[in-house]
C-alpha positions in Angstrom: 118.8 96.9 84.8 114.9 96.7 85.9 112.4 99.3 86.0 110.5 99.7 88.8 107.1 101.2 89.5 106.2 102.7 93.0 102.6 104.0 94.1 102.9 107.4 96.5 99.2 107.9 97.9 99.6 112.2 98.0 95.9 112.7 97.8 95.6 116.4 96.1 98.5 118.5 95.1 99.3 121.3 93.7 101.8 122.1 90.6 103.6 123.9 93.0 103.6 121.4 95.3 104.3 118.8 92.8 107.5 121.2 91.5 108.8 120.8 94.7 108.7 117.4 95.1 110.4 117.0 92.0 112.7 119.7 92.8 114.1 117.4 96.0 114.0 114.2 94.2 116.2 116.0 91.4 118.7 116.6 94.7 118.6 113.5 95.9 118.6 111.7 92.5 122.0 113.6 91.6 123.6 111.4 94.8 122.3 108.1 93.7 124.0 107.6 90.0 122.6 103.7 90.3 118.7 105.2 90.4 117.6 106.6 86.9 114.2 108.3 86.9 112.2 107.5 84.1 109.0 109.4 84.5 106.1 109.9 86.7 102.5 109.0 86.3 100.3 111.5 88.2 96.7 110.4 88.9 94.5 113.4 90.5 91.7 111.0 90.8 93.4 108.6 92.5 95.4 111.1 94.6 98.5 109.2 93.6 101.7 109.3 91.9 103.4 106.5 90.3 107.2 106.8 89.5 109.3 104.6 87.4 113.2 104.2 87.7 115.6 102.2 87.0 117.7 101.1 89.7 119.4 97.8 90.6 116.8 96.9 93.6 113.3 97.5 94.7 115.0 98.6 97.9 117.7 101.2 96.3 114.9 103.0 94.4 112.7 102.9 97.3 115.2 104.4 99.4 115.5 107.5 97.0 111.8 108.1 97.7 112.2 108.0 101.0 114.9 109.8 101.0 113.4 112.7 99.3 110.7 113.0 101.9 108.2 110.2 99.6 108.6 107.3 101.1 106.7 104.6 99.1 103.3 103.1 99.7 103.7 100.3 97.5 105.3 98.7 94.4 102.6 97.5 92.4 103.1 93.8 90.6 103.2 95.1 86.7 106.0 93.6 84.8 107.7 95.8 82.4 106.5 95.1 79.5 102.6 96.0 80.5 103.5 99.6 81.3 102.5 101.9 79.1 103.9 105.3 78.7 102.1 108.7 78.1 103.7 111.6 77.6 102.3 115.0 79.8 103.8 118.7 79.3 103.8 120.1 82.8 
């Protein structure tokens, strides 16, 4: 299946703030079994998130976001093989 990369523009959050969001997506995730989460990319000076799934559309994992009170501002044109993973203890 693809993996997909959507930008959130959230400016400045908190880590409770970001607990919670991932709290809700964790909810809405556990309704969706064709959306996987794969990680999430936090940029503080950006003010933006990026999340990664794997999910059988753009749409579908863009509706999960949405769903959980994210909706998406974008889906940025990386292919899959030019994302690079770091690993972040929260």
């Amino acid at each position: 299946m693809p993996h997909y990369i959507i930008e959130r523009n959230v400016g400045s959050l908190s880590s409770d703030q970001l607990t919670a969001a991932g709290r809700m997506s964790n909810s809405v995730l556990a309704e969706m079994p064709e959306v996987v989460w794969v990680k999430s990319y936090v940029s503080d000076a950006e003010g933006k998130i990026y999340f990664e799934y794997i999910g059988p559309t753009r749409k579908r994992c863009s509706s999960m976001r949405a769903a959980a009170g994210c909706p998406r501002t974008r889906f940025p044109k990386y292919p899959s093989r030019s994302i690079r993973r770091c690993s972040c203890s929260w």
